[in-house]
VORO-198331 format. One record per residue: residue number from 0; residue in one letter; x, y, z of N, C-alpha, C in turn. Coordinates in steps of 0.001 Angstrom, whole numbers, plus 524288, in hexadecimal, padded with zeros to 5 digits. Example, Ala and Ser with C-alpha at 12.3 -4.5 7.8 and 13.67 -1.06 7.14 Angstrom:
// VORO-198331
<0; 'A'; <83386; 7E9C6; 81E78>; <8300C; 7EE6C; 81E78>; <83390; 7F31C; 81E78>> <1; 'S'; <83232; 7F736; 81BA8>; <83566; 7FBDC; 81BE4>; <83264; 8001E; 81EBE>> 
//
This chain:
// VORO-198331
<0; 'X'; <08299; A476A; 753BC>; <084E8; A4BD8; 75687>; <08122; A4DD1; 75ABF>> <1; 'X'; <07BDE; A4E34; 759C0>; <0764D; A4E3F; 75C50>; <07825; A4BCA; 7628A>> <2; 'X'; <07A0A; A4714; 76289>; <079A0; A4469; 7673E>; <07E5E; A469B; 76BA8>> <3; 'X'; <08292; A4893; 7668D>; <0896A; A4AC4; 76B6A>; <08770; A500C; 76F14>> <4; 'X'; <0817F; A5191; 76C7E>; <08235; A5683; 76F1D>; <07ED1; A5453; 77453>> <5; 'X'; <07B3D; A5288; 77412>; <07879; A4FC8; 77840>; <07C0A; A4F4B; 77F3E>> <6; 'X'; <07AC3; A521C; 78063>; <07D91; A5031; 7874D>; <07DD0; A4BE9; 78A24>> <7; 'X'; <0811D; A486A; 789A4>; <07F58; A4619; 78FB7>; <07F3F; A45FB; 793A9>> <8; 'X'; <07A5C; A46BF; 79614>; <07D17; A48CE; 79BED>; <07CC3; A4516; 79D49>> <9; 'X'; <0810B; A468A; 7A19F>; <08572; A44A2; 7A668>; <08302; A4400; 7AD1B>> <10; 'X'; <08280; A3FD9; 7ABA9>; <07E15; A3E38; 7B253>; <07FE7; A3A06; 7B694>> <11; 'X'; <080BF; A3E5D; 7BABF>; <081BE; A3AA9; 7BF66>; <080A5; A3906; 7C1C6>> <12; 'X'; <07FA4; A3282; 7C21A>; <07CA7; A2FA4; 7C3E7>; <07A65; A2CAE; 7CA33>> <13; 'X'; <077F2; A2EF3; 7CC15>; <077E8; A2CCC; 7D38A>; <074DB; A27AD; 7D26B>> <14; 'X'; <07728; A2406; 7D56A>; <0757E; A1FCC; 7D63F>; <0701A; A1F13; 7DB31>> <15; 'X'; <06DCD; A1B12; 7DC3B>; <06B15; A1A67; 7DF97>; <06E29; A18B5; 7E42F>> <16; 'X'; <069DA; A1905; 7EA79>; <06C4F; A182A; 7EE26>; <06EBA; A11FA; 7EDFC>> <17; 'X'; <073BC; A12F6; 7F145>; <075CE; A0C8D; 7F131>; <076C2; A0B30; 7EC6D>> <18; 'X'; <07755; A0BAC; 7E909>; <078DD; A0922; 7E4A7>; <07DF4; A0DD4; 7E135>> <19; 'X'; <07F14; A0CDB; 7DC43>; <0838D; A1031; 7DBD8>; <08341; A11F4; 7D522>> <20; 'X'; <08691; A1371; 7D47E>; <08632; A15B2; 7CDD8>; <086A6; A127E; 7C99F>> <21; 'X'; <089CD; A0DF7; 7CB52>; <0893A; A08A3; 7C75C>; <08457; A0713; 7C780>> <22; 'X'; <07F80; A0692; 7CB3D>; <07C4B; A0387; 7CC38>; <07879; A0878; 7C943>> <23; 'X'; <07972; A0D39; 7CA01>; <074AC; A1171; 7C596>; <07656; A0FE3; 7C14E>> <24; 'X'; <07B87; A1018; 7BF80>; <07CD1; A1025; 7BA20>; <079E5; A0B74; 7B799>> <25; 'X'; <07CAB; A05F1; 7BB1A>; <077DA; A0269; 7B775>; <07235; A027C; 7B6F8>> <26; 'X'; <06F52; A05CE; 7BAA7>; <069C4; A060A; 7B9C4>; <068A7; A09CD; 7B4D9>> <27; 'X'; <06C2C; A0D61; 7B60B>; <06B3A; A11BF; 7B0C3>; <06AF9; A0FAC; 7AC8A>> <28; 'X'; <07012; A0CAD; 7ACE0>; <0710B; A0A82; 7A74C>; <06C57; A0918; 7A3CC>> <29; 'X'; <06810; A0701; 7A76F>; <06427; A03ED; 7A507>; <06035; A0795; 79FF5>> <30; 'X'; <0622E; A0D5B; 7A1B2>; <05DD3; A0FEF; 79D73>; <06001; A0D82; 79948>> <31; 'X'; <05D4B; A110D; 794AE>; <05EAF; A1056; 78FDB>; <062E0; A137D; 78CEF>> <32; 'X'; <0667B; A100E; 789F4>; <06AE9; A137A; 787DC>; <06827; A19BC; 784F9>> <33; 'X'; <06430; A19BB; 783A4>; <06355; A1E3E; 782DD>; <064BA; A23CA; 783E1>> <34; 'X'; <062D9; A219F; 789C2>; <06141; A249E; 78FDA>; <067DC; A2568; 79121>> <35; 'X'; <06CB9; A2080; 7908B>; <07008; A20BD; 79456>; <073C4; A2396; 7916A>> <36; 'X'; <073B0; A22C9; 78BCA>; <0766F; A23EB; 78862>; <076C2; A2B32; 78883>> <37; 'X'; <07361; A2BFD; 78A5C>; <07328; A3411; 78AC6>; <0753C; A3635; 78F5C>> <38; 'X'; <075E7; A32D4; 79227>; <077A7; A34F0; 7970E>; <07D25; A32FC; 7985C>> <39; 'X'; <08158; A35BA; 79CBF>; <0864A; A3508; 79DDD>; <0855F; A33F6; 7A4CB>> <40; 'X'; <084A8; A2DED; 7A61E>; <08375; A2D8A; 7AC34>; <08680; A2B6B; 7AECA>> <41; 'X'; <088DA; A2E2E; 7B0FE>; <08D9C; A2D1B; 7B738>; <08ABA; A2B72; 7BBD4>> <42; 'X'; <08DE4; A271C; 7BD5F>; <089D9; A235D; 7C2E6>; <08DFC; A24EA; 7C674>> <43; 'X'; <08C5E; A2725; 7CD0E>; <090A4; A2810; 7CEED>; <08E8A; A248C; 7D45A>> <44; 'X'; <091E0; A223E; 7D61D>; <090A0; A1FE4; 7DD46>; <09024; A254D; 7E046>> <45; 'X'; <08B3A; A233F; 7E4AA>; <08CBC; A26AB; 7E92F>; <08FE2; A2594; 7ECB9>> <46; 'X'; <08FAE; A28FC; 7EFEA>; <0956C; A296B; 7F100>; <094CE; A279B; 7F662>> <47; 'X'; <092CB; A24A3; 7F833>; <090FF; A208E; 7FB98>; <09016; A1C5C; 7FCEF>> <48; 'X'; <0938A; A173F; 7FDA8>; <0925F; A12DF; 7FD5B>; <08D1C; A1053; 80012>> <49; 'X'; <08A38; A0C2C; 7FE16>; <08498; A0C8B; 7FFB4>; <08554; A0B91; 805EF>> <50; 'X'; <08154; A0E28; 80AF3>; <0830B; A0D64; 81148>; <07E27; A0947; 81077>> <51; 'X'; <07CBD; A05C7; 80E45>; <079C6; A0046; 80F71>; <07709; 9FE54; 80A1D>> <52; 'X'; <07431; 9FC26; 809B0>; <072FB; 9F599; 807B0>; <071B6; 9F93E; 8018A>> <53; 'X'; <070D6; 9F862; 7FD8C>; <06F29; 9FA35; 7F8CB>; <06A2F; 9F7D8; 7F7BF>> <54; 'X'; <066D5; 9F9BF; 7F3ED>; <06209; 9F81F; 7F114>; <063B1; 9F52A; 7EB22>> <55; 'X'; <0685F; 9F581; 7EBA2>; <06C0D; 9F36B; 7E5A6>; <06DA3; 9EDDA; 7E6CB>> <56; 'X'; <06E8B; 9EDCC; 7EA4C>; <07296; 9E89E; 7ED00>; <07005; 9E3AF; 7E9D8>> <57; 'X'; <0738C; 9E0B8; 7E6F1>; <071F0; 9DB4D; 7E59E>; <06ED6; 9DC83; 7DF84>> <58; 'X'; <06E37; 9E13E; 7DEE3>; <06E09; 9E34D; 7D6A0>; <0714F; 9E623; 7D58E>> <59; 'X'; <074A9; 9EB04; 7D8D8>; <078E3; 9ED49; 7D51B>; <07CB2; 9EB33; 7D9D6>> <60; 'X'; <08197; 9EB78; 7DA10>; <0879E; 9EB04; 7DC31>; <08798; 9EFD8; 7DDA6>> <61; 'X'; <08A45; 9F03B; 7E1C7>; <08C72; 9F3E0; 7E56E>; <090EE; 9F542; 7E2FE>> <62; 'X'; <0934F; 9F9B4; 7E416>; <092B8; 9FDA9; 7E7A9>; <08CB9; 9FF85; 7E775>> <63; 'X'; <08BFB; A018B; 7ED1D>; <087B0; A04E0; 7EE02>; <087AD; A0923; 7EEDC>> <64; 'X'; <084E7; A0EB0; 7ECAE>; <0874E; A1323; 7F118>; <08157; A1664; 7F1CB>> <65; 'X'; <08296; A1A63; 7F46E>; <07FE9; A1E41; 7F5E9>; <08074; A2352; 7F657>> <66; 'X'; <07C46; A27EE; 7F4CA>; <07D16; A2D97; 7F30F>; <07F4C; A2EB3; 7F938>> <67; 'X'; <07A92; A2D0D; 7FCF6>; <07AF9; A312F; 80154>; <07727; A2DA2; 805D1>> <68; 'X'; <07739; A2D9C; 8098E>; <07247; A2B4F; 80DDF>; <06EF8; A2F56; 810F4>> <69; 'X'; <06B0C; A2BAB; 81310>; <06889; A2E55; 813EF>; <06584; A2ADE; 8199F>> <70; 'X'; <0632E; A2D16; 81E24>; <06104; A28CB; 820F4>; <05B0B; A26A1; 81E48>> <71; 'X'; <05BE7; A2310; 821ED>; <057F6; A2056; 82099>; <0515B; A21D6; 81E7D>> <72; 'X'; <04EC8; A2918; 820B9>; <04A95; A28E7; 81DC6>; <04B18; A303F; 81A41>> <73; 'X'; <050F0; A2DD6; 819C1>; <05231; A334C; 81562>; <051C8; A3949; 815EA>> <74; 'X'; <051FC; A381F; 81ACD>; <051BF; A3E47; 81CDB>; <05786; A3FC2; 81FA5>> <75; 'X'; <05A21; A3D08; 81F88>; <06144; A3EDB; 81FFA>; <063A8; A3BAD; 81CE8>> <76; 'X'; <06775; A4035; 81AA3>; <06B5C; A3E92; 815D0>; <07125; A3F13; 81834>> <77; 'X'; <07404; A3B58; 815EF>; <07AAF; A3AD1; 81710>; <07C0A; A3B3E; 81129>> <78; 'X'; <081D3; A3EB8; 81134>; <0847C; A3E09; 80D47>; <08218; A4124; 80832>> <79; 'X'; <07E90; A43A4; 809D7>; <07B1F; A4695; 80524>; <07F6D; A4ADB; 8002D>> <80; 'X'; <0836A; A4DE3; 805F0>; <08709; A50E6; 80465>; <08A76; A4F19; 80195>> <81; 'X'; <08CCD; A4AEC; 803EE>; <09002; A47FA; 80292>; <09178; A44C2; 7FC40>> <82; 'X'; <08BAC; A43AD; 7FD9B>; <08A86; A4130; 7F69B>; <089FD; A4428; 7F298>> <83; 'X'; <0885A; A4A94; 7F356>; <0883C; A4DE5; 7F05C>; <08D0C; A50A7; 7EE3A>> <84; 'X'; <09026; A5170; 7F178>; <09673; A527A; 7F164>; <098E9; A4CD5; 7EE3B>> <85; 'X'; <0973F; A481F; 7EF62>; <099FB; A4450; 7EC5E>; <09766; A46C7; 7E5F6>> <86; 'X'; <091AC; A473B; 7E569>; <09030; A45EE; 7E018>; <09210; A4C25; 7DD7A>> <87; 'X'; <093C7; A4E54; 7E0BE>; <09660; A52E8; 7DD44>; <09B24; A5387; 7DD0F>> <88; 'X'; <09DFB; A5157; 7E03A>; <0A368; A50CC; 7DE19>; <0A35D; A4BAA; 7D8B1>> <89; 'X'; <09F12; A48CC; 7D884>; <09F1D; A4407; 7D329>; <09F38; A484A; 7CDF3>> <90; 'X'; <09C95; A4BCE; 7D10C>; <0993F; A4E00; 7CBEA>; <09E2B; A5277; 7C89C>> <91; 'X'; <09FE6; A53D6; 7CDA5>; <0A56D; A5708; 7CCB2>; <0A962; A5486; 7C8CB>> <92; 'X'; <0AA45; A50AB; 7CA7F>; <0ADDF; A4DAB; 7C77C>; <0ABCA; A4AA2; 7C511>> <93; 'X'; <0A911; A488C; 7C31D>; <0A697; A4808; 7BEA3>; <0A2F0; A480C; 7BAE6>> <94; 'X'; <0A014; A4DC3; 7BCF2>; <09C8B; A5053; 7B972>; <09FF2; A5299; 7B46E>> <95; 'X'; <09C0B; A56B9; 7B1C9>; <09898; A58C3; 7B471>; <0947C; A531E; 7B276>> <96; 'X'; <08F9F; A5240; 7B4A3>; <08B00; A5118; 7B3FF>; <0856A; A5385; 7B3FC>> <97; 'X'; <0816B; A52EC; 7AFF3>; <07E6A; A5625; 7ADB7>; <078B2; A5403; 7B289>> <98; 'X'; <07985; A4EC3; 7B48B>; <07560; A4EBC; 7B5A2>; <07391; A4BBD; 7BB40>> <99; 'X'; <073B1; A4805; 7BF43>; <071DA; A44C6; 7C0FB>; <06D09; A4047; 7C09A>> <100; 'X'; <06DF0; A3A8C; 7C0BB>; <06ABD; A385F; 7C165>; <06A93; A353D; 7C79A>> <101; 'X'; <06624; A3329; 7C92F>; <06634; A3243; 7CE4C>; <06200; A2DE8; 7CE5B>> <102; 'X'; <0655F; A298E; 7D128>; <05FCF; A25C6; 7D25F>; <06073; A24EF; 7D94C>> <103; 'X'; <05A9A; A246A; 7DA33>; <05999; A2450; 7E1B2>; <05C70; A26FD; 7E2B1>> <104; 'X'; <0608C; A2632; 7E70E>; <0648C; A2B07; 7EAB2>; <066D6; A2D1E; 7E7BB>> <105; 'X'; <0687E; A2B06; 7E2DD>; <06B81; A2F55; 7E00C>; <0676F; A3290; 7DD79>> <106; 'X'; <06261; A3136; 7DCC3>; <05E76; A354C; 7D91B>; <05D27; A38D9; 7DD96>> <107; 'X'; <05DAE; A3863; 7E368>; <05C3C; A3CB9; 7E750>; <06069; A40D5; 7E681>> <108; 'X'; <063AC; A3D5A; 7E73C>; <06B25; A42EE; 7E704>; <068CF; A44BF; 7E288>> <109; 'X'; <069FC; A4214; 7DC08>; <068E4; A453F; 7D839>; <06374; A4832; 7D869>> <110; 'X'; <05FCD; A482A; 7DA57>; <05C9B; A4CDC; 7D964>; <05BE5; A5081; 7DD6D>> <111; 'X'; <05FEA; A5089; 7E1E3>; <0603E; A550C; 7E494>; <065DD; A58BC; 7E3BC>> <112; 'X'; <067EF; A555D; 7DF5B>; <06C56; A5ADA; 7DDA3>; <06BCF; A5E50; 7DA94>> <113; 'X'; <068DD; A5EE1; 7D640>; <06776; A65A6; 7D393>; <06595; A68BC; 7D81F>> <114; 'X'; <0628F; A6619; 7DDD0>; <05F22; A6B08; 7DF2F>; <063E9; A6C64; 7E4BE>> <115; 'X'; <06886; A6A3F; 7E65B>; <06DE6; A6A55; 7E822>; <06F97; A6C8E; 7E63C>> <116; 'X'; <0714C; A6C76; 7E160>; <0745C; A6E45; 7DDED>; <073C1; A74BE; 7DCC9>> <117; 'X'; <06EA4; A752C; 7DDE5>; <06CB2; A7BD8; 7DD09>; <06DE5; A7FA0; 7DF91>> <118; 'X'; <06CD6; A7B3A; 7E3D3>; <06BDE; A7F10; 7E9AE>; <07254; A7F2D; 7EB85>> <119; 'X'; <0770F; A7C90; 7E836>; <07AD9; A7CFE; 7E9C4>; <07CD0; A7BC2; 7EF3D>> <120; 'X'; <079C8; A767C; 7EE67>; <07BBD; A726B; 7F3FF>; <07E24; A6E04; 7F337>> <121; 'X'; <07F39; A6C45; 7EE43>; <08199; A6712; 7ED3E>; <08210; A6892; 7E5CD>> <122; 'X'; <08718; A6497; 7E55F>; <08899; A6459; 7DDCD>; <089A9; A6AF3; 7DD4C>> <123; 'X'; <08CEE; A6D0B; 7E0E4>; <08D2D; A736F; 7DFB9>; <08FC0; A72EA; 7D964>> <124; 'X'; <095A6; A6F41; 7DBCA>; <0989C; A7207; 7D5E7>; <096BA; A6EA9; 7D197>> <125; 'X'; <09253; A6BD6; 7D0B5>; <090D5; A694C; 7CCD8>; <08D05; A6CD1; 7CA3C>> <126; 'X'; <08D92; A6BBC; 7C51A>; <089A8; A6E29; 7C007>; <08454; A6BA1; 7C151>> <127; 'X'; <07F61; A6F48; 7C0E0>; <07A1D; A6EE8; 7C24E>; <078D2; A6A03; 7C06E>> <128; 'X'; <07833; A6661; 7C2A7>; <074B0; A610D; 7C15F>; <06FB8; A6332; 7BC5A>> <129; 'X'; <070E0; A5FA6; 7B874>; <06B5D; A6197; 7B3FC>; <066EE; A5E73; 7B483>> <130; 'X'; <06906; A583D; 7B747>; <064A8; A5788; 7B693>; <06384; A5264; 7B9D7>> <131; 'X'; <0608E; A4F5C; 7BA44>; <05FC8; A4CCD; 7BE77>; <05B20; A458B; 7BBBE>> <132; 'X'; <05E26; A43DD; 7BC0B>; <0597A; A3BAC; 7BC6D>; <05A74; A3A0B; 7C04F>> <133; 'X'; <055F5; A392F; 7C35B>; <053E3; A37EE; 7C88D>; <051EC; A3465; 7C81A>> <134; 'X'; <05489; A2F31; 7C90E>; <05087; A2974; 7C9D0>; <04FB3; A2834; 7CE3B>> <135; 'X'; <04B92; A26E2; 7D02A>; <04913; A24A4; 7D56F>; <04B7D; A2847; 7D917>> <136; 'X'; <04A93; A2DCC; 7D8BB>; <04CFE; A3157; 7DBB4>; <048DA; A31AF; 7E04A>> <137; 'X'; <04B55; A363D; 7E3CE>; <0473A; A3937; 7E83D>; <04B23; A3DDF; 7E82F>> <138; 'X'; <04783; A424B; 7EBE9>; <048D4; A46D9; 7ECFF>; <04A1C; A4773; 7F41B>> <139; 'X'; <04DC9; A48DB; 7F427>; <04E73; A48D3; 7FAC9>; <04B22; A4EA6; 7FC85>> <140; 'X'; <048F8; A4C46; 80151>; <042F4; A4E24; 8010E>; <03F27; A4DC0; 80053>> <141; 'X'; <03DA5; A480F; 7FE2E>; <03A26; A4737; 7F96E>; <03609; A4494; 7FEFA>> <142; 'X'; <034A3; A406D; 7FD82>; <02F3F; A3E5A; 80235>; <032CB; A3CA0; 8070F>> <143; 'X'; <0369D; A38F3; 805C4>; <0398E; A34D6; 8088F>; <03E40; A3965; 80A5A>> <144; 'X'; <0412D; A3A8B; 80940>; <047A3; A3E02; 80782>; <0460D; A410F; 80A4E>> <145; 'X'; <04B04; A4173; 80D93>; <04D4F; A4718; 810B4>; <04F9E; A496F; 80CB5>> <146; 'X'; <0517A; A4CA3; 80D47>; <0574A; A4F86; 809D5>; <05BC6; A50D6; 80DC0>> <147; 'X'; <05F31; A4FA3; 80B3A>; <0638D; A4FFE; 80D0B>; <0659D; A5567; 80DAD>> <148; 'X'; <06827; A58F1; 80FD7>; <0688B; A5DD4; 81039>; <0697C; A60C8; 80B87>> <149; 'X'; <06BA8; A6086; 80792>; <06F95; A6227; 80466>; <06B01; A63B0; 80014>> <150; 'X'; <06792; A5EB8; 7FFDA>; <06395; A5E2C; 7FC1E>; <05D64; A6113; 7FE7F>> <151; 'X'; <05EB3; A63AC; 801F7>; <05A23; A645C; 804EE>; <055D6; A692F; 803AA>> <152; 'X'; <05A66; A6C0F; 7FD24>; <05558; A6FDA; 7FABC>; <05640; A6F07; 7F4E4>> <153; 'X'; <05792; A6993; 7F42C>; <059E7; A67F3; 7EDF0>; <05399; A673D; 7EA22>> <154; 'X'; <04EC5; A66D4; 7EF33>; <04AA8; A6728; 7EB5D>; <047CB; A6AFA; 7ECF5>> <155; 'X'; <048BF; A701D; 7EDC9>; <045F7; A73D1; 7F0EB>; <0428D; A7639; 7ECC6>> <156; 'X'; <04513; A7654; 7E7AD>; <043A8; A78BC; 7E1B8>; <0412C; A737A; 7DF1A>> <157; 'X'; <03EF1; A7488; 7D959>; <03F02; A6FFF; 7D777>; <04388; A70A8; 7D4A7>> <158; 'X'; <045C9; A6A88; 7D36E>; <04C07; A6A22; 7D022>; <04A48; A69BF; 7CC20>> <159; 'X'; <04C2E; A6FDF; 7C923>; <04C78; A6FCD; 7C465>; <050C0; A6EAF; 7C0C0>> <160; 'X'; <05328; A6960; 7BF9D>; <055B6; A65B5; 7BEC0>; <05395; A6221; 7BBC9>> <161; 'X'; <05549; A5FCC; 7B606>; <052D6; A5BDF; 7B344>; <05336; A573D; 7B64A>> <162; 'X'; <04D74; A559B; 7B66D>; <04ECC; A4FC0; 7B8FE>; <04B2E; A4AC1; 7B74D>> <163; 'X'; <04D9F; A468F; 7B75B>; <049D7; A427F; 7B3FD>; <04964; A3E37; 7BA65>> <164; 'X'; <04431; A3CD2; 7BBE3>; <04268; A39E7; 7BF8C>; <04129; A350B; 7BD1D>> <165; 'X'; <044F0; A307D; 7BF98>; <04266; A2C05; 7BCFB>; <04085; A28D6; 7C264>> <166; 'X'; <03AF9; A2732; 7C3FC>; <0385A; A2516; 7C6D6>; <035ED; A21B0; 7C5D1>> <167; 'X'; <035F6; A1DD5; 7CB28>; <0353E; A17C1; 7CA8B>; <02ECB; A162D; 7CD2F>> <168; 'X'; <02C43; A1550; 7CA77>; <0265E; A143E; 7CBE2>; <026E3; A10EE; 7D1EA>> <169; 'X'; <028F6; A0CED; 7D351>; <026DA; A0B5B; 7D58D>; <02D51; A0AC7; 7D92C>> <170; 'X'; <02F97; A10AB; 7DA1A>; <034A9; A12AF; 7DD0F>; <03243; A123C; 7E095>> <171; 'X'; <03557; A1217; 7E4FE>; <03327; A1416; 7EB10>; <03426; A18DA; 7EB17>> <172; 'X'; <036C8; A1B1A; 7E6D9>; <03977; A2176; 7E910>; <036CB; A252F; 7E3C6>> <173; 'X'; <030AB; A21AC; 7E0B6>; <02EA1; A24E8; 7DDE7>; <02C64; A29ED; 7E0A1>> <174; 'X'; <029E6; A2A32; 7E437>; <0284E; A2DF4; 7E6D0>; <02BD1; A3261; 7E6DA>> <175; 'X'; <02F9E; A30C2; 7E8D9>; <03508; A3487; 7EAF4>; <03681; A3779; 7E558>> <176; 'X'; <03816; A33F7; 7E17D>; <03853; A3558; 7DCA6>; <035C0; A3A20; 7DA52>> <177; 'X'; <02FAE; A385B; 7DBA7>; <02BDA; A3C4A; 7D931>; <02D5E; A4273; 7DC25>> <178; 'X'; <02D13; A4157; 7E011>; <02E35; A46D5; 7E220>; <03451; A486E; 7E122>> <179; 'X'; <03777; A4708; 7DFFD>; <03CA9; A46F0; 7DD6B>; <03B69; A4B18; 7D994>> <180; 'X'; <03824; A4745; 7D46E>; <03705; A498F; 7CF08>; <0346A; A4EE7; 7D0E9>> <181; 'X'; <03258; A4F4E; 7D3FB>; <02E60; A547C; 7D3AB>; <0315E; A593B; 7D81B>> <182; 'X'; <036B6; A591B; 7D7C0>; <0394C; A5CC0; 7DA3E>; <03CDB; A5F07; 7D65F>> <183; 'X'; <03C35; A5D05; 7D0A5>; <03EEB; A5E4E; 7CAE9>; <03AF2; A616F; 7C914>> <184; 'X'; <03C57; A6622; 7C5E7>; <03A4E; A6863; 7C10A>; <03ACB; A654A; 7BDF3>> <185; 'X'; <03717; A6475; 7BA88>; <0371C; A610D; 7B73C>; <038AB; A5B82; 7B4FD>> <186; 'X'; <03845; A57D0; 7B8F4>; <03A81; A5197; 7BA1B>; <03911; A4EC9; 7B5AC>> <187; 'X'; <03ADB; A4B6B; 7B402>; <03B8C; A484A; 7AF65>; <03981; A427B; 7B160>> <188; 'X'; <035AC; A40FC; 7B10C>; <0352E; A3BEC; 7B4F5>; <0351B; A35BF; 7B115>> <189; 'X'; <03603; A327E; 7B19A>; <037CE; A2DCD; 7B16F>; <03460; A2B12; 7B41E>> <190; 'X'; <02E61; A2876; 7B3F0>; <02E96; A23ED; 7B5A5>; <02EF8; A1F28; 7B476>> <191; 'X'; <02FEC; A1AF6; 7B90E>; <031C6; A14A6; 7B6AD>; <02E83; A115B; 7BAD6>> <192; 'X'; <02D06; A0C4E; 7B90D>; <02A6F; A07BE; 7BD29>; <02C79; A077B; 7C116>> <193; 'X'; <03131; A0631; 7C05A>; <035C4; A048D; 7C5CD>; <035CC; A0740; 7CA51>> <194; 'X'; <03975; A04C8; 7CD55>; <0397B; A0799; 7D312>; <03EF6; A0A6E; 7D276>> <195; 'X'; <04130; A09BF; 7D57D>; <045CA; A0D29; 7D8E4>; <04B1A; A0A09; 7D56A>> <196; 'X'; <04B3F; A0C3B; 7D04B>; <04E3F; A0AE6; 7CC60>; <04F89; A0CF5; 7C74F>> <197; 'X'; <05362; A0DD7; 7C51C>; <05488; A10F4; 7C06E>; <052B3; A0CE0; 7BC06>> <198; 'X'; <04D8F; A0F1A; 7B864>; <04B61; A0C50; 7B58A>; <04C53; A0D35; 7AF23>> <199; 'X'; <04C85; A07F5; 7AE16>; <04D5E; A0A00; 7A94D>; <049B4; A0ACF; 7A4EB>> <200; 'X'; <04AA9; A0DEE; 7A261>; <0457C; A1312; 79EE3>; <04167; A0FE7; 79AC3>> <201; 'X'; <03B94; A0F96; 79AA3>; <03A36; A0D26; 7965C>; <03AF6; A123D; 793D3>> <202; 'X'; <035DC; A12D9; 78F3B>; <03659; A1588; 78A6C>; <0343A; A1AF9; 78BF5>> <203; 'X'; <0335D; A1AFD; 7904E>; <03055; A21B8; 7915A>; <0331C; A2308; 793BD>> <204; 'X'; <03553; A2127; 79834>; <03B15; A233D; 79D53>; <03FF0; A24F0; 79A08>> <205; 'X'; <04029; A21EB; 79599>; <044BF; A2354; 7937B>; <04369; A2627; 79056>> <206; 'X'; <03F39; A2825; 78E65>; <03E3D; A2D3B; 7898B>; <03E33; A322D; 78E2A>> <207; 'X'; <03CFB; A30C3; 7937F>; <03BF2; A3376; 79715>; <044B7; A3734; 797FD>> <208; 'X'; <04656; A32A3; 79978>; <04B05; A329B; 799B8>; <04F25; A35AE; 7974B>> <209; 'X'; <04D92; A3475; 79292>; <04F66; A35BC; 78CC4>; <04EB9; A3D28; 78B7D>> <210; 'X'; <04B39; A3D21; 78D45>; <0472F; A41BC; 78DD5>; <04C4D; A461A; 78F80>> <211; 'X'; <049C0; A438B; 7971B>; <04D82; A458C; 79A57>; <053B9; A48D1; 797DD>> <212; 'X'; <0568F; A4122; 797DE>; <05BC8; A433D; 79359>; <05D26; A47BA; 78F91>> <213; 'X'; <05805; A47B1; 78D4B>; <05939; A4C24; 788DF>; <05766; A5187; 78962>> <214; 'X'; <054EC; A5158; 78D05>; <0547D; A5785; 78FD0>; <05848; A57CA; 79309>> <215; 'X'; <05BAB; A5405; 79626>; <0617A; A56DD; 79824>; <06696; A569B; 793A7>> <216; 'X'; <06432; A53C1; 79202>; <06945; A5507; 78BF5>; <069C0; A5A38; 78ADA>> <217; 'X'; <06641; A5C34; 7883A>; <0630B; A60EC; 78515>; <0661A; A653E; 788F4>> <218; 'X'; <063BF; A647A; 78E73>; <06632; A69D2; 79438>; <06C92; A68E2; 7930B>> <219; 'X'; <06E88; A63F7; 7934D>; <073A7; A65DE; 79358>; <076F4; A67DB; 78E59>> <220; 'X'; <0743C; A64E5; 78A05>; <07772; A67FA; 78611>; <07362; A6EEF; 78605>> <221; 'X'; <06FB5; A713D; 786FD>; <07062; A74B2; 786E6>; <072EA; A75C0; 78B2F>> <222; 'X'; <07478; A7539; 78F7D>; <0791A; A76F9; 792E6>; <07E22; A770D; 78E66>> <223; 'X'; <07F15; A7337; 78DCA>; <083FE; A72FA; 78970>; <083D9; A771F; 7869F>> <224; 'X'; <0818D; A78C9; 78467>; <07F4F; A7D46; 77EED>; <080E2; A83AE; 782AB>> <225; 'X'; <07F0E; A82E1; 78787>; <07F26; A8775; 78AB4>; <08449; A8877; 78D19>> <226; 'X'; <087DC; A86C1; 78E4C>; <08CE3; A8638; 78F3E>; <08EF9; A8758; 78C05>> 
//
C-alpha cells in the first residue's frame, strides 16, 4: 500500500536540437527500470521541422525537428514566442505536468521557464513548474548565448526551482552547463565521462538520481496532503 501513495510525477519531455521525441525517448529508455519505473514521461516534437542537416542523420530516423532558431553566433532568436505558446497549449491539453526534463535546446527552453513563468511572461495559465533535469543544458546568456527577448530576466534571481544537472566531462557545452548549474539554488549535479549525450547511470548517478526522485516524490505528495 506504501508504494500507491508514492507520486509519479508527470514529465514533459524536450528533445534535443534536430532530432525529435522518439529519438529522447529511446535514449532515456536506457536508464535503469528503477529510475524509469517512478516517473510518468511524455516526449513531445517541436514544433518545427529541422531548417537543415541533423547531428542524428544515419543513427536515429527522421523526422527531425526543432524548438526555435537562432543565427548563427546566438545572439538573435526566431520563433522563441512561438514555441512557447506551442509548449503551453501541449501542456494545456495535456497536463497538468509536475515537472520538465530537457536535453541541449530543449534543456535551454526547459531551464528558462520557472524564471518566465514568475515574471509572468510565458506558461501564464500553466501550474508552477516544480521542478526541472537539465542534460547537456546552457543558460541563454551564459558565455556563448544571447537571450532571446522573452527570456531576457528569466535568470535575473537565482531559480529557486528543484533541479538535477546531469553533465558530460568531455561536452563541448560543459562549460555552458556549469554556469547553467550555478544560476539554481541548490542544483543537484550528475556527473558522467561522455560528451554531448544522455548517459546512462553507473552506481553513484543513479543513487544520485534516485535521490533526486524521492525528494520530488515526498514535495508532491506533501502538495497532495495540502490540497
Amino acid at each position: 500500500i506504501e508504494e500507491q501513495i508514492q507520486m509519479k510525477p508527470r514529465i514533459l519531455c524536450f528533445h534535443g536540437f534536430r532530432t525529435s521525441g522518439q529519438i529522447l525517448k529511446k535514449l532515456v529508455s536506457r536508464w535503469p527500470e528503477t529510475v524509469l519505473q517512478k516517473l510518468d514521461l511524455v516526449f513531445i516534437d517541436g514544433q518545427f521541422p529541422a531548417q537543415g542537416k541533423s547531428d542524428v542523420e544515419g543513427i536515429f530516423d527522421p523526422p527531425y525537428y526543432e524548438w526555435f532558431q537562432a543565427n548563427e553566433d546566438f545572439t538573435e532568436y526566431r520563433n522563441f514566442e512561438e514555441c512557447l505558446t506551442y509548449v503551453e497549449d501541449y501542456m494545456l491539453e495535456n497536463g497538468p505536468f509536475d515537472g520538465v526534463l530537457g536535453f541541449s535546446q530543449g534543456a535551454f527552453l526547459a531551464a528558462a521557464l520557472p524564471g518566465m513563468q514568475e515574471q509572468g511572461v510565458a506558461l501564464e495559465k500553466i501550474n508552477k513548474i516544480k521542478f526541472l533535469i537539465l542534460i547537456s543544458g546552457a543558460m541563454f546568456g551564459g558565455m556563448k548565448y544571447g537571450t532571446p527577448k522573452l527570456a531576457s530576466n528569466a535568470f535575473s534571481k537565482p531559480i529557486d526551482c528543484p533541479s538535477l544537472h546531469i553533465i558530460g566531462e568531455t561536452d563541448f557545452m560543459k562549460p555552458e552547463s556549469i554556469i547553467l548549474q550555478e544560476a539554481f539554488v541548490d542544483p543537484v549535479v550528475i556527473h558522467h565521462p561522455k560528451g554531448h549525450t544522455i548517459p546512462r547511470l553507473d552506481e553513484k548517478s543513479l543513487g544520485t538520481m534516485l535521490g533526486f526522485i524521492n525528494t520530488i516524490q515526498g514535495m508532491l505528495s506533501d502538495g497532495q496532503s495540502k490540497n
